[in-house]
DODODREN-945790 format. One line per field, with one value per atom (N, C-alpha, C): atom name; residue in three letters; residue number from 0; z negated, y, x. Coordinates in steps of 0.02 Angstrom, whole numbers, plus 50000, padded with zeros to 5 digits. Example, Ala and Ser with C-alpha at 12.3 -4.5 7.8 and 13.67 -1.06 7.14 Angstrom:
a = N / CA / C / N / CA / C $
r = Ala / Ala / Ala / Ser / Ser / Ser $
k = 0 / 0 / 0 / 1 / 1 / 1 $
Z = 49610 / 49610 / 49610 / 49646 / 49643 / 49606 $
Y = 49716 / 49775 / 49835 / 49888 / 49947 / 50002 $
X = 50660 / 50615 / 50660 / 50642 / 50684 / 50645 $
This chain:
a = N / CA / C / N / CA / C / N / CA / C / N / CA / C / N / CA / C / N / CA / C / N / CA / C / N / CA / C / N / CA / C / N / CA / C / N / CA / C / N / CA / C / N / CA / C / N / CA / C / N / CA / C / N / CA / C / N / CA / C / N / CA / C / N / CA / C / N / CA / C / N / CA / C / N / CA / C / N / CA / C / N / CA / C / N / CA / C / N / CA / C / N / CA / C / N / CA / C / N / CA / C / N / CA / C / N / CA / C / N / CA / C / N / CA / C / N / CA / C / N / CA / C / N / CA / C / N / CA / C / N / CA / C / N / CA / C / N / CA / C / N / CA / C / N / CA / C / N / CA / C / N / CA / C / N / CA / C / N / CA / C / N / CA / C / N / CA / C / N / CA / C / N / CA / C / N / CA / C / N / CA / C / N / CA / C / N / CA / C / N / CA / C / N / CA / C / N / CA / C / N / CA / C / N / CA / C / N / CA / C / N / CA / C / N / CA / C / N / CA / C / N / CA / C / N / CA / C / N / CA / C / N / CA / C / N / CA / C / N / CA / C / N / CA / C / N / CA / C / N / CA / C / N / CA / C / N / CA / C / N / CA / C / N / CA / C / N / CA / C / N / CA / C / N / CA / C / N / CA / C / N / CA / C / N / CA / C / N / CA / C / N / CA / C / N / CA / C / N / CA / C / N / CA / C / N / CA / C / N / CA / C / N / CA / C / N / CA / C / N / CA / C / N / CA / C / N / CA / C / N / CA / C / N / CA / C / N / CA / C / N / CA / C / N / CA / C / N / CA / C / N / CA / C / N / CA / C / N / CA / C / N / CA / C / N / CA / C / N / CA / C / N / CA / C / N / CA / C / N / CA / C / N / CA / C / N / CA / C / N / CA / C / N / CA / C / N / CA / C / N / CA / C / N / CA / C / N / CA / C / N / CA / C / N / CA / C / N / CA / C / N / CA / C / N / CA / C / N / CA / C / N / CA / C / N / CA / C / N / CA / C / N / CA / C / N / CA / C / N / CA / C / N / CA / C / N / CA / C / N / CA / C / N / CA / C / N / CA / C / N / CA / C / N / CA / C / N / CA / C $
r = Unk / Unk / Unk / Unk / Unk / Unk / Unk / Unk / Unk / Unk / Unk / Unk / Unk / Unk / Unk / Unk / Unk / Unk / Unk / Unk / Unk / Unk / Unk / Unk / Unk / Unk / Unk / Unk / Unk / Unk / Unk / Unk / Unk / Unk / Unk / Unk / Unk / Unk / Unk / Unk / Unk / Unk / Unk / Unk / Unk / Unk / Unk / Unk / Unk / Unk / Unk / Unk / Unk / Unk / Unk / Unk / Unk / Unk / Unk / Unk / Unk / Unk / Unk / Unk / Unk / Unk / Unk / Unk / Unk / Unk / Unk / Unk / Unk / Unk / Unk / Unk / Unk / Unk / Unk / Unk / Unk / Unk / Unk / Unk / Unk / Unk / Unk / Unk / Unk / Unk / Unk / Unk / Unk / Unk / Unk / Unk / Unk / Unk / Unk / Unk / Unk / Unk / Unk / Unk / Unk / Unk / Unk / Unk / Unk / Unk / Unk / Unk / Unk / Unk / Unk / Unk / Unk / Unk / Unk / Unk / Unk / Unk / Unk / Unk / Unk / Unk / Unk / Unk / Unk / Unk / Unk / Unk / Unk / Unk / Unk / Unk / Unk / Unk / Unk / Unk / Unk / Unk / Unk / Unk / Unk / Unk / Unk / Unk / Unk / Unk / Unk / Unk / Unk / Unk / Unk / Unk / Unk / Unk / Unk / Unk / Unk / Unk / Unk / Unk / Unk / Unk / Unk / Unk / Unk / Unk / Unk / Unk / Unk / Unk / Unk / Unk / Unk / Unk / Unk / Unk / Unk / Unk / Unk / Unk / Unk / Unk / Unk / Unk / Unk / Unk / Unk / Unk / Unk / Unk / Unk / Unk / Unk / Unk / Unk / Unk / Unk / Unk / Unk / Unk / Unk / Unk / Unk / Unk / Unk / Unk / Unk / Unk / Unk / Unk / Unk / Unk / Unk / Unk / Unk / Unk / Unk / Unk / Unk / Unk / Unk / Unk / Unk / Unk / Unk / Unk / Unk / Unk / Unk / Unk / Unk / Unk / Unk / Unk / Unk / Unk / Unk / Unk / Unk / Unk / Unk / Unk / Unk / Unk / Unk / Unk / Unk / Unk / Unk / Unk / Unk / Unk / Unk / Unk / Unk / Unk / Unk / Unk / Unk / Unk / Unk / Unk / Unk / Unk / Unk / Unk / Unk / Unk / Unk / Unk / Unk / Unk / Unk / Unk / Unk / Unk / Unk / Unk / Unk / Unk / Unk / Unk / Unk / Unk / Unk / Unk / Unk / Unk / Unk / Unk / Unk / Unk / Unk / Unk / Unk / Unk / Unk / Unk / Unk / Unk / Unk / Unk / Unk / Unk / Unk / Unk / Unk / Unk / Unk / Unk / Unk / Unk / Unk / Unk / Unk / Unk / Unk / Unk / Unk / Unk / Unk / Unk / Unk / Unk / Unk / Unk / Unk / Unk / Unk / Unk / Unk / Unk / Unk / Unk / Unk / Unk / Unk / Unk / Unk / Unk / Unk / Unk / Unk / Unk / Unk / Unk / Unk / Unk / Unk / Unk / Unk / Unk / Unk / Unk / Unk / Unk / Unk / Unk / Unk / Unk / Unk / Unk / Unk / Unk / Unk / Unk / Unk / Unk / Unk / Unk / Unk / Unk / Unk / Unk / Unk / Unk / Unk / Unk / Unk / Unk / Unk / Unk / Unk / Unk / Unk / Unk / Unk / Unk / Unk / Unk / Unk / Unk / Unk / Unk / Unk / Unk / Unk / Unk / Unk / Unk / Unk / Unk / Unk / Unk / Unk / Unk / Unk $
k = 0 / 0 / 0 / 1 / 1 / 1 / 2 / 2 / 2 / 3 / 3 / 3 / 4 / 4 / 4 / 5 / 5 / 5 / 6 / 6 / 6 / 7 / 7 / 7 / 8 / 8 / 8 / 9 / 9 / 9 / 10 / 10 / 10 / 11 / 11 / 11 / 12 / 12 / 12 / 13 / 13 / 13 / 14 / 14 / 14 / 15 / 15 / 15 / 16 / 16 / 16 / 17 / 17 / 17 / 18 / 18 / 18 / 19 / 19 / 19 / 20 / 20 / 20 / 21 / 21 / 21 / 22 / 22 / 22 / 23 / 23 / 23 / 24 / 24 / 24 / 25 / 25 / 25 / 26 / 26 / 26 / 27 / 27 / 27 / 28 / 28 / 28 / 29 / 29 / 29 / 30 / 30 / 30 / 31 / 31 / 31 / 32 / 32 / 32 / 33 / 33 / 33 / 34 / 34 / 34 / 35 / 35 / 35 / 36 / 36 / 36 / 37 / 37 / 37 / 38 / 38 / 38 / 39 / 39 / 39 / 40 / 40 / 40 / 41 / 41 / 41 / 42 / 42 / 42 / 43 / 43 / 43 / 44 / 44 / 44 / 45 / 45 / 45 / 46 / 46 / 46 / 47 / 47 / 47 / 48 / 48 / 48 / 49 / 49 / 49 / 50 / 50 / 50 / 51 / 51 / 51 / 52 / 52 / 52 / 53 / 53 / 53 / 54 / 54 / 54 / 55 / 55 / 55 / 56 / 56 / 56 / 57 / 57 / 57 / 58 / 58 / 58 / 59 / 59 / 59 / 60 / 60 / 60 / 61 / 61 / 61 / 62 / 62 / 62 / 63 / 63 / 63 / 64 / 64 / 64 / 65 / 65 / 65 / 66 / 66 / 66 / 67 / 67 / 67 / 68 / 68 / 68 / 69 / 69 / 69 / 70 / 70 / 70 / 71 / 71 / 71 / 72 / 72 / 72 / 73 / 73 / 73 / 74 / 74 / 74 / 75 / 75 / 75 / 76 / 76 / 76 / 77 / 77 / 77 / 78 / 78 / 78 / 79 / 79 / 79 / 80 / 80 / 80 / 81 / 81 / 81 / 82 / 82 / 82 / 83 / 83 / 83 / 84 / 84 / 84 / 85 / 85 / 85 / 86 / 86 / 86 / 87 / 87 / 87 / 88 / 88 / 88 / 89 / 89 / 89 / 90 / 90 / 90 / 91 / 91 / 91 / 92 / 92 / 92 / 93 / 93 / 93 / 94 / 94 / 94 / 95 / 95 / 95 / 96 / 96 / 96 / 97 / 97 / 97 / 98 / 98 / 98 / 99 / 99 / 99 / 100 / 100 / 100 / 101 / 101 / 101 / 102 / 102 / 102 / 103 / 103 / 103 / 104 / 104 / 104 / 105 / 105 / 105 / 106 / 106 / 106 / 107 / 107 / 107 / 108 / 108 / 108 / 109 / 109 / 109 / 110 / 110 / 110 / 111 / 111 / 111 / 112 / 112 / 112 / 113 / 113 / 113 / 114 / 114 / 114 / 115 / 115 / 115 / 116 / 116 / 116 / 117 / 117 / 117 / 118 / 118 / 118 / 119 / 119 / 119 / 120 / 120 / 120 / 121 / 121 / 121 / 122 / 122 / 122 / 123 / 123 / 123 / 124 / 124 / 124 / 125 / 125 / 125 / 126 / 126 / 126 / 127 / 127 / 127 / 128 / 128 / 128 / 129 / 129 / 129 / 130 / 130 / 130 / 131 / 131 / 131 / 132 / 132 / 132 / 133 / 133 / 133 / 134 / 134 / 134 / 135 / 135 / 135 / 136 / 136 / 136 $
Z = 48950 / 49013 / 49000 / 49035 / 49049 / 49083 / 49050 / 49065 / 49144 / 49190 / 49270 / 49293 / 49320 / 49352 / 49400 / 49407 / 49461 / 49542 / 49578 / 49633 / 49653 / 49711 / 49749 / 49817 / 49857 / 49918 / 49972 / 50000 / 50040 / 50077 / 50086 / 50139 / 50086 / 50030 / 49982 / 50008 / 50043 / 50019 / 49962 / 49936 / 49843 / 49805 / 49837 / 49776 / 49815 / 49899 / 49923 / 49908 / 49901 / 49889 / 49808 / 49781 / 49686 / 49659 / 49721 / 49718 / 49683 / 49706 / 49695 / 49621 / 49602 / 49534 / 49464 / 49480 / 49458 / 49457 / 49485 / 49483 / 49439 / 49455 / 49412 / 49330 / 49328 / 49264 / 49212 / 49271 / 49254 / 49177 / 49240 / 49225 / 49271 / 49257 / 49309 / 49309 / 49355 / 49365 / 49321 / 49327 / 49280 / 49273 / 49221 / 49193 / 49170 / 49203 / 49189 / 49100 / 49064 / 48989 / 48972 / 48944 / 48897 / 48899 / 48976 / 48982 / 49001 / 49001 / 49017 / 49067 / 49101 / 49144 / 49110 / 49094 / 49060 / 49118 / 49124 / 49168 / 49163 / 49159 / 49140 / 49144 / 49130 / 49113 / 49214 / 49235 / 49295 / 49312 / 49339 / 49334 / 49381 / 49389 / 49447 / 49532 / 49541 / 49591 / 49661 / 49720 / 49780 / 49826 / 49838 / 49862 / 49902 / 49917 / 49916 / 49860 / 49805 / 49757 / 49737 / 49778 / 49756 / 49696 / 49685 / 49618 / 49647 / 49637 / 49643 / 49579 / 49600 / 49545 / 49500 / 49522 / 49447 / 49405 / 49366 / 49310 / 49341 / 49377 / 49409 / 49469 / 49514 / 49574 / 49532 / 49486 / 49429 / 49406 / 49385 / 49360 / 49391 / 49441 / 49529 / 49524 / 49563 / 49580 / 49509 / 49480 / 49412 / 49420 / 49412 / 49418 / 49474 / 49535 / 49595 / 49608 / 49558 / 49540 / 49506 / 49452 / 49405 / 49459 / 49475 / 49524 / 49569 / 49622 / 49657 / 49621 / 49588 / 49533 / 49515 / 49481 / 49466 / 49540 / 49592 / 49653 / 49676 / 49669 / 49698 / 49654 / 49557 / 49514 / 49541 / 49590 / 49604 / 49553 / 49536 / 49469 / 49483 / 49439 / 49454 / 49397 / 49390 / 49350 / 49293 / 49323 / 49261 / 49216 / 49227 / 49193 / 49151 / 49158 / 49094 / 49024 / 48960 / 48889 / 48852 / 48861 / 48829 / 48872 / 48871 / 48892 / 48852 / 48871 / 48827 / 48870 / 48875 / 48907 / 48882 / 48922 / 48889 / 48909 / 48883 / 48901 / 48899 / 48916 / 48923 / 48906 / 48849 / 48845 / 48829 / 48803 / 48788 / 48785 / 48739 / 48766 / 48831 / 48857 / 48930 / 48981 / 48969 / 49024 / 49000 / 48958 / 48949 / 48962 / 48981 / 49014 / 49082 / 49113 / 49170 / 49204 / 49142 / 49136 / 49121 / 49076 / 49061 / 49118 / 49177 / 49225 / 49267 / 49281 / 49340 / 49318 / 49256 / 49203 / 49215 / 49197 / 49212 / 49275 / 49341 / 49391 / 49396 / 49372 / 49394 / 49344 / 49264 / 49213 / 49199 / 49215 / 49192 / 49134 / 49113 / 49041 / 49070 / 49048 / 48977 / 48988 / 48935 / 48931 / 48881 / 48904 / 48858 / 48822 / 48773 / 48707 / 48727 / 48725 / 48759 / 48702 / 48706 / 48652 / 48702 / 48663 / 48702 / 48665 / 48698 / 48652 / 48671 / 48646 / 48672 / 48645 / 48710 / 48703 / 48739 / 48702 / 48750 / 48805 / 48852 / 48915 / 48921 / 48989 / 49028 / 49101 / 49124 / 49165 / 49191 / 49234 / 49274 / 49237 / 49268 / 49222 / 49250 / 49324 / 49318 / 49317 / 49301 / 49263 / 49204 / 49215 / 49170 / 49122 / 49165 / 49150 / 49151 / 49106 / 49129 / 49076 / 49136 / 49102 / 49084 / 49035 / 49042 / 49025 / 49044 / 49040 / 49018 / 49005 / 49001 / 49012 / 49066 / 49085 / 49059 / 49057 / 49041 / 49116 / 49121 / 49175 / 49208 / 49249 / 49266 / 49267 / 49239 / 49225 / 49284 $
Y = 51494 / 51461 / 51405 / 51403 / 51344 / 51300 / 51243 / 51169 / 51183 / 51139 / 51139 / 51049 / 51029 / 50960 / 50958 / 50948 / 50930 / 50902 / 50978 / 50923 / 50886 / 50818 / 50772 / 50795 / 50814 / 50847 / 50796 / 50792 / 50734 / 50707 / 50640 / 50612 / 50594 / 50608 / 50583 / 50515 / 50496 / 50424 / 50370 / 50405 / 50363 / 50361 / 50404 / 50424 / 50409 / 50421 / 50424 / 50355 / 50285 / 50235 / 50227 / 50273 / 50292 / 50310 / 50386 / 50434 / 50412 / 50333 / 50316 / 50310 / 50286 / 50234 / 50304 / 50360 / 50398 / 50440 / 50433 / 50440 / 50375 / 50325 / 50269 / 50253 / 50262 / 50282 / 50335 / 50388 / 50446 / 50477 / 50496 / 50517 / 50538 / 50596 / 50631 / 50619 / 50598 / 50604 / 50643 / 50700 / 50769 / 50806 / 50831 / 50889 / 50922 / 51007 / 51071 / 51114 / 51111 / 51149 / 51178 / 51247 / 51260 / 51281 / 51259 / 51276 / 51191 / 51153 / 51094 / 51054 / 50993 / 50947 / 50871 / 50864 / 50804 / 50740 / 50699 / 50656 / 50565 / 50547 / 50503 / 50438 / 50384 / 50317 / 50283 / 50293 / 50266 / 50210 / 50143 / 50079 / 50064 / 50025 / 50006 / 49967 / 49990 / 49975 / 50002 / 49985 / 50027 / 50039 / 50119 / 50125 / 50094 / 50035 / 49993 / 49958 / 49942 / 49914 / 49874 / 49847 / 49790 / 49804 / 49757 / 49758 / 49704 / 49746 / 49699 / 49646 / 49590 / 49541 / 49550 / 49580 / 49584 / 49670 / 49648 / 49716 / 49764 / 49748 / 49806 / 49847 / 49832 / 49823 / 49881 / 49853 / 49877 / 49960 / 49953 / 50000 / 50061 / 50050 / 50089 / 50137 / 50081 / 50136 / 50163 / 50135 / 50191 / 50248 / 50268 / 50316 / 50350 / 50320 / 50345 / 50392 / 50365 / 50386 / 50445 / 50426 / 50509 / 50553 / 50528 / 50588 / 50619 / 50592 / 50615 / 50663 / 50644 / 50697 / 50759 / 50762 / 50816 / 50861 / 50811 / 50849 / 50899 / 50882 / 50885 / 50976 / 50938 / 51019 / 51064 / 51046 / 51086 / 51081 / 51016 / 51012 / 50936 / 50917 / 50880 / 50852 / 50768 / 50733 / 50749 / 50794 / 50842 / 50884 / 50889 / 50947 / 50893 / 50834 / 50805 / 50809 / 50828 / 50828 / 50798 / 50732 / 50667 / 50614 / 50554 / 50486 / 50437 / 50404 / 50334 / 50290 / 50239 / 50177 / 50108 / 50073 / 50009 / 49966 / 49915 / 49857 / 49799 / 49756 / 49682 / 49638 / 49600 / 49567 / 49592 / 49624 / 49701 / 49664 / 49599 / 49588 / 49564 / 49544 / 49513 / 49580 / 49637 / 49680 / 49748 / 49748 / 49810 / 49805 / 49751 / 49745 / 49776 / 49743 / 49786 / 49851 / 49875 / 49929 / 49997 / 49962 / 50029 / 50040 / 49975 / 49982 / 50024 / 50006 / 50060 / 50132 / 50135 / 50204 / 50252 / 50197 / 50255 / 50270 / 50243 / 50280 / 50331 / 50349 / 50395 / 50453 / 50428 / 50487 / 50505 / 50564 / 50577 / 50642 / 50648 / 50687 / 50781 / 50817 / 50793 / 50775 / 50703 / 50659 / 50692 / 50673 / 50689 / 50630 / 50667 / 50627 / 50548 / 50508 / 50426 / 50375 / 50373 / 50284 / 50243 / 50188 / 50122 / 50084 / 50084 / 50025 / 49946 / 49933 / 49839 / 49827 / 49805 / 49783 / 49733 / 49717 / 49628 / 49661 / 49691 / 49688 / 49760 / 49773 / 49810 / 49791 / 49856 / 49860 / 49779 / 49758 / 49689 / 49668 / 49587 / 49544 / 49562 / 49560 / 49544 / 49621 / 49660 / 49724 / 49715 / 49755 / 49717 / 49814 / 49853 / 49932 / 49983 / 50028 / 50073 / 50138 / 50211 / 50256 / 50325 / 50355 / 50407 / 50477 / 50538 / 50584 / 50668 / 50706 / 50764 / 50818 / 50849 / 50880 / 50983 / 51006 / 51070 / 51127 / 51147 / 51189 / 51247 / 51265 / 51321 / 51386 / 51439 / 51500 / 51549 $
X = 51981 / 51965 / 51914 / 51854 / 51816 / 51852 / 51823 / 51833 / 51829 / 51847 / 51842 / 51877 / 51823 / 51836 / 51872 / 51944 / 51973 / 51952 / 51955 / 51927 / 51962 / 51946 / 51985 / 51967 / 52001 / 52008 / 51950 / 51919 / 51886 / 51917 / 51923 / 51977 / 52030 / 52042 / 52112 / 52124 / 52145 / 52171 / 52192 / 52223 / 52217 / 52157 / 52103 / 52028 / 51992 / 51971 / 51903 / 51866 / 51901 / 51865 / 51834 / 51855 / 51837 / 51760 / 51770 / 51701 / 51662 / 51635 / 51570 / 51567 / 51625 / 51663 / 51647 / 51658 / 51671 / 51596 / 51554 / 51479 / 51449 / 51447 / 51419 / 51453 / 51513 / 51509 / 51532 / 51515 / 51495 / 51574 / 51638 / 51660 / 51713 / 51772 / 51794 / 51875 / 51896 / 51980 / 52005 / 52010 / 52031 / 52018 / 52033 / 51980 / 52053 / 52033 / 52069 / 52031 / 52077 / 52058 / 52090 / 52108 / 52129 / 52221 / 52222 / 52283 / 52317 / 52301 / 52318 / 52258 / 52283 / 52273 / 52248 / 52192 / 52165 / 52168 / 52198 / 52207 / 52176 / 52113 / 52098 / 52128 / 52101 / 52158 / 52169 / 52225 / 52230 / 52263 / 52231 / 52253 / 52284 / 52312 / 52377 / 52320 / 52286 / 52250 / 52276 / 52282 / 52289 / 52222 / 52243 / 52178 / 52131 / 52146 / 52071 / 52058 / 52055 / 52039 / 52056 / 52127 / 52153 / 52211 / 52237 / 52270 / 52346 / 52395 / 52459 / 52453 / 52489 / 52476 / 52540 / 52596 / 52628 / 52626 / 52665 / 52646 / 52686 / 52757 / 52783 / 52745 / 52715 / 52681 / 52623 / 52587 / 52529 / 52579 / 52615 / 52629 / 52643 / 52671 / 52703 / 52624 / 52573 / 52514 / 52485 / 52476 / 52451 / 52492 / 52561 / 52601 / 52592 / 52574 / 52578 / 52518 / 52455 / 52395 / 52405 / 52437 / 52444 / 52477 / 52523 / 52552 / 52517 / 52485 / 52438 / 52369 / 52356 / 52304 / 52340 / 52393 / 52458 / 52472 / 52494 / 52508 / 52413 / 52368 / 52325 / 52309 / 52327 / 52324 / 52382 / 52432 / 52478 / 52541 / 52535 / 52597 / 52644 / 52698 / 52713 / 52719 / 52765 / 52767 / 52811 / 52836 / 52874 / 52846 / 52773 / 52746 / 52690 / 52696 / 52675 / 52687 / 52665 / 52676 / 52649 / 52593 / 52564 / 52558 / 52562 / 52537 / 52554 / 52485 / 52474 / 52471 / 52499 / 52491 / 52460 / 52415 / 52386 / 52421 / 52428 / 52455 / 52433 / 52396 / 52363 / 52435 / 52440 / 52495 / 52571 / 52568 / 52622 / 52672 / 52704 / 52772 / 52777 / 52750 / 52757 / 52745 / 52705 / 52717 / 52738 / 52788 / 52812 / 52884 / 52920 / 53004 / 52975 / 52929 / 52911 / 52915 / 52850 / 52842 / 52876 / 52939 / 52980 / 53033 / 53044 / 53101 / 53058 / 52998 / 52952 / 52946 / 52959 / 52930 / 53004 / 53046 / 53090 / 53125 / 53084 / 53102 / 53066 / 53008 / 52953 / 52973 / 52999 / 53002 / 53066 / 53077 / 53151 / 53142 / 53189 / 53205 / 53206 / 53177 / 53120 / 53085 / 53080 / 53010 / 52971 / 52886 / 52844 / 52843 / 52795 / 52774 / 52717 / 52747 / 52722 / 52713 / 52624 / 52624 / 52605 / 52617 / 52630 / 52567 / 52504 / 52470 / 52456 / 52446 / 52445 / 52369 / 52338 / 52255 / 52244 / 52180 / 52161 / 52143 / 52101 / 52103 / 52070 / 52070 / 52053 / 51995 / 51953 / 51899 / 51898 / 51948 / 51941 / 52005 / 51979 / 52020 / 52111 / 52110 / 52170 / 52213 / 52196 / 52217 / 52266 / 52314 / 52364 / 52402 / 52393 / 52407 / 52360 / 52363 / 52335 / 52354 / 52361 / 52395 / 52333 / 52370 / 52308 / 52372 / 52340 / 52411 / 52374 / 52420 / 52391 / 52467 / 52459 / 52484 / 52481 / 52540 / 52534 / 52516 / 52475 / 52457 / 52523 / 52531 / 52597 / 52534 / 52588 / 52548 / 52554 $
């Protein structure tokens, strides 16, 4: 199977304010390969571009983000088998993060690192997830 760019339906509500974001620096939500769902790094923003100010709030739409990309490949959050998560400040936003995480992930969990970095796109960005999903045959 060729690579294939995930479309975003027009009108998405979680993406249409992105489009542009995703032309200028020239890269794509997800990408279909090989039998899996490449899901790029999605930050806790709501679809207008704002950003909840705590890490739980942050963490909600990132997830809410992957999911919507997953729903859109026709899959769900269950059919994830990698994610990495960033963390701005990792002991301070990963108590957060794992109470929001495990409403969204239930068992079987995929395979999940946890990295801790000085920052991300905008400052007050505090998450951000990236995922790869197994395709249904």
């Amino acid at each position: 199977m060729a690579s294939e760019v995930l479309q975003i339906p027009q009108g998405n509500e979680m993406f249409e304010g992105y489009r542009a974001a995703f032309e200028k620096y020239g890269f794509s939500p997800a990408v279909k390969s090989r039998g899996f769902l490449f899901i790029s790094g999605q930050v806790g923003a709501r679809p207008d571009g704002s950003a909840p100010q705590d890490v739980a709030g942050q963490t909600e739409w990132a997830l809410k983000r992957v999911a919507e990309l997953l729903r859109i490949a026709g899959l769900d959050l269950g059919d994830l088998v990698d994610v990495t998560s960033y963390h701005v400040d990792i002991e301070e936003t990963l108590p957060a993060f794992m109470e929001v995480k495990q409403r969204f992930i239930k068992s079987p969990y995929p395979a999940w690192s946890i990295i801790g970095i000085s920052g991300l796109s905008r400052p007050e960005l505090k998450v951000e997830i990236r995922a790869v999903a197994a395709l249904r045959e």
